[in-house]
C-alpha positions as CSV (number, residue, x, y, z in Angstrom):
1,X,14.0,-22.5,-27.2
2,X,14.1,-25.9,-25.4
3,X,10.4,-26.3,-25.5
4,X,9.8,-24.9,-29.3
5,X,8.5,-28.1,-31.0
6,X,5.2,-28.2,-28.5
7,X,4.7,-24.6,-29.0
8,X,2.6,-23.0,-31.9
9,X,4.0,-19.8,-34.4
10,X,1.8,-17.8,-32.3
11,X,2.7,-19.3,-28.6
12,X,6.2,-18.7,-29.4
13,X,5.7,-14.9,-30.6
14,X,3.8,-14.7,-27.4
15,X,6.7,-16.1,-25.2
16,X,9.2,-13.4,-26.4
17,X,6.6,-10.4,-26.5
18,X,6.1,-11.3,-22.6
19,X,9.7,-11.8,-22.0
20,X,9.8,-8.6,-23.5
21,X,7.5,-6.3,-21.7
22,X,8.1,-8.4,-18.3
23,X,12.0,-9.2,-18.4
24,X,11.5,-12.4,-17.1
25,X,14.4,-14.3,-19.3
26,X,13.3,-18.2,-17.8
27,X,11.4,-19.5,-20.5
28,X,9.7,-21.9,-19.1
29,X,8.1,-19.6,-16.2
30,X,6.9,-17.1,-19.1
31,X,5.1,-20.2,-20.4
32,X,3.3,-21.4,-17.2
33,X,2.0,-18.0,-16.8
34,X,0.4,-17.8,-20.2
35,X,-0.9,-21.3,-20.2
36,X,-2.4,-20.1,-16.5
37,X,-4.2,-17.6,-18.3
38,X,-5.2,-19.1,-21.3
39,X,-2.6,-17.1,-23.4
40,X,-3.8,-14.1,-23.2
41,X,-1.2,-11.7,-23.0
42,X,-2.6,-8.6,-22.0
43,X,-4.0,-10.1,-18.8
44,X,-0.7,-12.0,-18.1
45,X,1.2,-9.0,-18.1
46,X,-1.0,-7.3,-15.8
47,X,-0.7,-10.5,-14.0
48,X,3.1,-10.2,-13.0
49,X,2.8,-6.0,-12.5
50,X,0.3,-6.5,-9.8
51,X,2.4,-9.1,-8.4
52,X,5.4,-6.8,-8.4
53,X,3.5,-4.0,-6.9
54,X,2.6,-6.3,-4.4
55,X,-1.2,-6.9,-5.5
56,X,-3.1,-9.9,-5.5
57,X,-3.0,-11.9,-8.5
58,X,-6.0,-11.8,-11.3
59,X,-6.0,-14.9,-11.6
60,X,-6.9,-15.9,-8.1
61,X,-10.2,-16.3,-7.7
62,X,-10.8,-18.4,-4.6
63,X,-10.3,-16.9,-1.2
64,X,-10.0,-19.7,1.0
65,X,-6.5,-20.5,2.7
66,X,-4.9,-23.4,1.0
67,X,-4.5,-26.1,3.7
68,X,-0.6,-25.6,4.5
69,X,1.7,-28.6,6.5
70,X,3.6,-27.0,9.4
71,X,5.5,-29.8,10.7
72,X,8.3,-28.3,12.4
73,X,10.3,-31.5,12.4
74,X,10.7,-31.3,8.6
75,X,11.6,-27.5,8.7
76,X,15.3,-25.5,8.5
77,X,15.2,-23.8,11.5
78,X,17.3,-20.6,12.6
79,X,17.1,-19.7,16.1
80,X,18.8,-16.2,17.5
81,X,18.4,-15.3,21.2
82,X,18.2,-11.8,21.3
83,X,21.9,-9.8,20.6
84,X,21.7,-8.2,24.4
85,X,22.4,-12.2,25.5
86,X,26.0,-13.4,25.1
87,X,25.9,-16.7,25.7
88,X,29.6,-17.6,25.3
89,X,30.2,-15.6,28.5
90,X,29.7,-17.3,32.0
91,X,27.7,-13.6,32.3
92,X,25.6,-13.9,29.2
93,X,24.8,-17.7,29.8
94,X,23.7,-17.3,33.4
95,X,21.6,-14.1,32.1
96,X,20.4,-16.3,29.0
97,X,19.7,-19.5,31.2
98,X,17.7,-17.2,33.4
99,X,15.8,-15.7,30.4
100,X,14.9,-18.9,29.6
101,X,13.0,-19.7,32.6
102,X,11.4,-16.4,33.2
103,X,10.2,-16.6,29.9
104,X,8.8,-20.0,30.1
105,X,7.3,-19.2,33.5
106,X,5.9,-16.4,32.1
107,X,4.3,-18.3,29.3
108,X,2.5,-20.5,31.3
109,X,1.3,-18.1,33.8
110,X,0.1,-15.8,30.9
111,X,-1.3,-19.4,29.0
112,X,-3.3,-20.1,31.9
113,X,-4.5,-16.6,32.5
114,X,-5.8,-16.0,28.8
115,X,-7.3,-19.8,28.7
116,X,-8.8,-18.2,31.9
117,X,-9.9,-14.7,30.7
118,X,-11.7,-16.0,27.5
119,X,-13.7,-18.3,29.1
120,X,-15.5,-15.2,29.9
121,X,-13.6,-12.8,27.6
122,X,-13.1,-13.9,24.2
123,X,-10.0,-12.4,22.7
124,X,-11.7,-10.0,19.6
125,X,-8.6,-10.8,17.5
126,X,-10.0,-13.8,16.9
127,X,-12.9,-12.6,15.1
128,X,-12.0,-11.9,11.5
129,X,-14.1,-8.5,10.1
130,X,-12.0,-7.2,7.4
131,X,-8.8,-8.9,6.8
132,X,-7.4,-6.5,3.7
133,X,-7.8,-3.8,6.1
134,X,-5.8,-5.3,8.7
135,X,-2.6,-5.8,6.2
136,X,-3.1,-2.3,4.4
137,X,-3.6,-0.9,7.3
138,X,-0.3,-2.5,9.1
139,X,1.8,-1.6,5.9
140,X,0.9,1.7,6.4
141,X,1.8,2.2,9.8
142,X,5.2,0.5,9.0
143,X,5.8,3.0,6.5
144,X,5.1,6.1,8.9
145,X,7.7,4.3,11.5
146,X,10.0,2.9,9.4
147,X,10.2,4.3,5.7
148,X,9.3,3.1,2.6
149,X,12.6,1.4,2.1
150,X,11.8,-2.9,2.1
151,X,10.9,-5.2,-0.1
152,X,7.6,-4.9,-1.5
153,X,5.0,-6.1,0.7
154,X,1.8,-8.5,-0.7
155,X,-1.3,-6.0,-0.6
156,X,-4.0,-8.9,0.2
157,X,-5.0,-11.6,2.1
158,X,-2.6,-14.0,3.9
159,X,-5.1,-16.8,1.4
160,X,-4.4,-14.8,-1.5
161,X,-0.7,-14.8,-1.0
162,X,-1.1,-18.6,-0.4
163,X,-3.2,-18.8,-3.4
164,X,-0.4,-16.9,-5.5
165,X,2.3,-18.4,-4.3
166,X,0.8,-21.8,-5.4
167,X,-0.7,-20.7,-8.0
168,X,2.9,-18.8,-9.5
169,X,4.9,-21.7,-8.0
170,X,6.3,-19.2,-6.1
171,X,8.2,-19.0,-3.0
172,X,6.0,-17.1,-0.6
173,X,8.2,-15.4,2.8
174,X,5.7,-14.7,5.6
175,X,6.4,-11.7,8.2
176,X,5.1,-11.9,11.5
177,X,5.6,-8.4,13.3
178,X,5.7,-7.9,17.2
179,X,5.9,-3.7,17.6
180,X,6.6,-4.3,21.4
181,X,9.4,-6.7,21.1
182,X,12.7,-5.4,21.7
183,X,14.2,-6.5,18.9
184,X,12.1,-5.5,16.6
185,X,12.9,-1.7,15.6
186,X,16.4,-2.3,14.9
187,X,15.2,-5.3,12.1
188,X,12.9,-3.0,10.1
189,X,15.2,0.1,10.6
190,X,18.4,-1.9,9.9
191,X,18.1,-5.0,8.2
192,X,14.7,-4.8,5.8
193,X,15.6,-1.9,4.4
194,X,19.0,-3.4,3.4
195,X,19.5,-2.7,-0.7
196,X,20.7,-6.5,-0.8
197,X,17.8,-7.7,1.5
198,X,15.3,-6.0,-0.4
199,X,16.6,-7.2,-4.1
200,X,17.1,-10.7,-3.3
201,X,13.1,-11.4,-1.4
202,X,11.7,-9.3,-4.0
203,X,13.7,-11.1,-6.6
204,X,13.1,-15.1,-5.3
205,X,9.4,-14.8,-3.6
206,X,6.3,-12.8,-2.8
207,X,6.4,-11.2,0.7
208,X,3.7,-10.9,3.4
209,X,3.6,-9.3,6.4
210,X,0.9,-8.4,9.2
211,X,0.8,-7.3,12.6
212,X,0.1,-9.9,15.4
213,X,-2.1,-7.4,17.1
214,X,-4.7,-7.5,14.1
215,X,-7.2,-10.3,13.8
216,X,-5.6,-11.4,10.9
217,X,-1.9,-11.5,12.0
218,X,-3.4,-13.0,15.4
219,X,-4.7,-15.9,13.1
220,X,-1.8,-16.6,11.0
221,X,0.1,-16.3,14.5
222,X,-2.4,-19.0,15.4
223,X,-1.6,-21.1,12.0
224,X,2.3,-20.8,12.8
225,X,3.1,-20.7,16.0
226,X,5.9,-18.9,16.5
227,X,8.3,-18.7,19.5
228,X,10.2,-15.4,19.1
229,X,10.6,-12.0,16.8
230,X,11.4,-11.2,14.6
231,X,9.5,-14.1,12.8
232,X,9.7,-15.0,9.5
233,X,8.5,-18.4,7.5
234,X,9.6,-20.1,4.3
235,X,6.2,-21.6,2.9
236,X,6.4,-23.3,-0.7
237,X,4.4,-26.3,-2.9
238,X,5.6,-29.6,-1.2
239,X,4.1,-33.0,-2.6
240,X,0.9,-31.0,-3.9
241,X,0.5,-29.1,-0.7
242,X,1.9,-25.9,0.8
243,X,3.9,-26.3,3.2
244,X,6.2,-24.7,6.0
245,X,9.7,-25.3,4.7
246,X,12.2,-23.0,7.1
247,X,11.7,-20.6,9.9
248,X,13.6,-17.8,11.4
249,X,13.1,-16.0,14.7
250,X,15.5,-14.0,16.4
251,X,17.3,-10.7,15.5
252,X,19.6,-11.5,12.3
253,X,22.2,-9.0,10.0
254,X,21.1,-8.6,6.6
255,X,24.0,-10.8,5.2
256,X,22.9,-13.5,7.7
257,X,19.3,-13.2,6.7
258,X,20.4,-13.7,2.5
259,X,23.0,-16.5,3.6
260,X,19.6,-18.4,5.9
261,X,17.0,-17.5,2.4
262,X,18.9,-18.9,-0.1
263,X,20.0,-21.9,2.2
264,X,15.8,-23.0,2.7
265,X,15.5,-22.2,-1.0
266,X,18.3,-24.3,-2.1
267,X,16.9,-27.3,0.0
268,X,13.3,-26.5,-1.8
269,X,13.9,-25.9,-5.4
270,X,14.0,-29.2,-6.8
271,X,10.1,-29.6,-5.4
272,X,9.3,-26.1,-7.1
273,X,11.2,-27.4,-10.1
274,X,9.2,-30.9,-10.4
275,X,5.8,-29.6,-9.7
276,X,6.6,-26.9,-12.6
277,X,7.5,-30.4,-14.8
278,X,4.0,-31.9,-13.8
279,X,1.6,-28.6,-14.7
């Protein structure tokens, strides 16, 4: 054991019983957790089982949303236009060209309408009543449309997941989901549910997901800003604060989606790997 002179007898023993009954084999992560909880290894276990199950972590015990950096000019970004636009045809790239502007058009016609409408309307998404019930209440919906095959989904807040992820040092893969987008169905039928999909998120990070139409997906929406679905964001400890570190949006195959995930993790390790050296 690398670390074994700055450990006690007794911190030791506990390192292999919770290697034992967690089968986490890195060392020094079965370390941080028990120092997190003051080596207690009852409540450390239960720890990481809520956390696979998808369950906030005991150990959180603030609820407010970590500030988190979203600079897009720092991120990895993967961008897909949607797979009925073939752009390397003179076809596809007038019809994707076109696209373009109607959607734009129709962004700023439907900006300036909403900006409009709740001046006299305000939007009820924006006011947050029961945010647990919103992402319990979207994973079970998902379920009853798409089937219980994806990775396991965080079964909190999108603060607790911040909260964990930071806290865990802990990649944390956000999931934005747009039911009326056309592109949509064919991701969560096809490409979530993909054996290799679901091993490697649930493997490398937590996962949260929410719908946009709830008040609480509307406010991470808000938070993120995304431009297309399917949405997904990369969000990890930078420099002492969370922050955005890749974004996907677009429809993408399960091998593409591994290949862009391990690619934004890659570029982000070594931050996980020196804020695990400072705590």
């Amino acid at each position: 054991m690398a670390d074994n002179l700055s450990l006690t007898a007794e911190e030791t023993e506990k390192i292999l019983q919770f290697q034992d009954l967690t089968g986490i084999e890195d060392i020094s992560v079965c370390r941080d957790v028990l120092q997190r909880h003051a080596w207690d290894l009852e409540v450390s276990v239960q720890d990481q089982l809520n956390m696979r199950e998808g369950r906030p972590s005991v150990f959180v015990s603030s609820v407010q949303t970590p500030a988190v950096v979203n600079d897009h000019s720092a991120q990895r970004m993967f961008v897909t236009p949607s797979r009925d636009t073939n752009p390397h045809s003179i076809r596809g790239l007038f019809k994707y060209v076109v696209s373009l502007v109607l959607q734009l058009c129709y962004s700023t016609v439907t900006s300036i309408l909403q900006l409009t409408f709740r001046l006299f309307q305000p939007d009820p998404r924006r006011y947050v009543t029961d945010p647990v019930a919103d992402v319990l209440s979207f994973i079970r919906l998902y379920e009853e449309n798409y089937g219980y095959d994806h990775p396991v989904f965080y079964q909190g807040t999108y603060s607790q997941a911040l909260n964990d992820a930071k806290q865990e040092l802990r990649f944390l893969l956000v999931y934005l989901h747009c039911e009326e987008h056309q592109d949509t169905a064919k991701f969560c039928r096809h490409t979530l549910p993909h054996p290799e999909v679901i091993s490697y998120i649930n493997s490398n990070m937590l996962f949260w997901a929410c719908s946009v139409t709830t008040s609480e997906g509307y406010r991470v929406s808000q938070a993120l800003r995304e431009n297309g679905y399917p949405f997904l964001a990369i969000i990890v400890l930078h420099d002492g604060r969370m922050t955005v570190v890749g974004r996907l949006e677009g429809p993408v195959e399960p091998d593409e989606l591994i290949v862009r995930l391990q690619t934004i993790v890659a570029d982000n390790e070594v931050a996980l790997i020196a804020a695990r050296a400072e705590r």
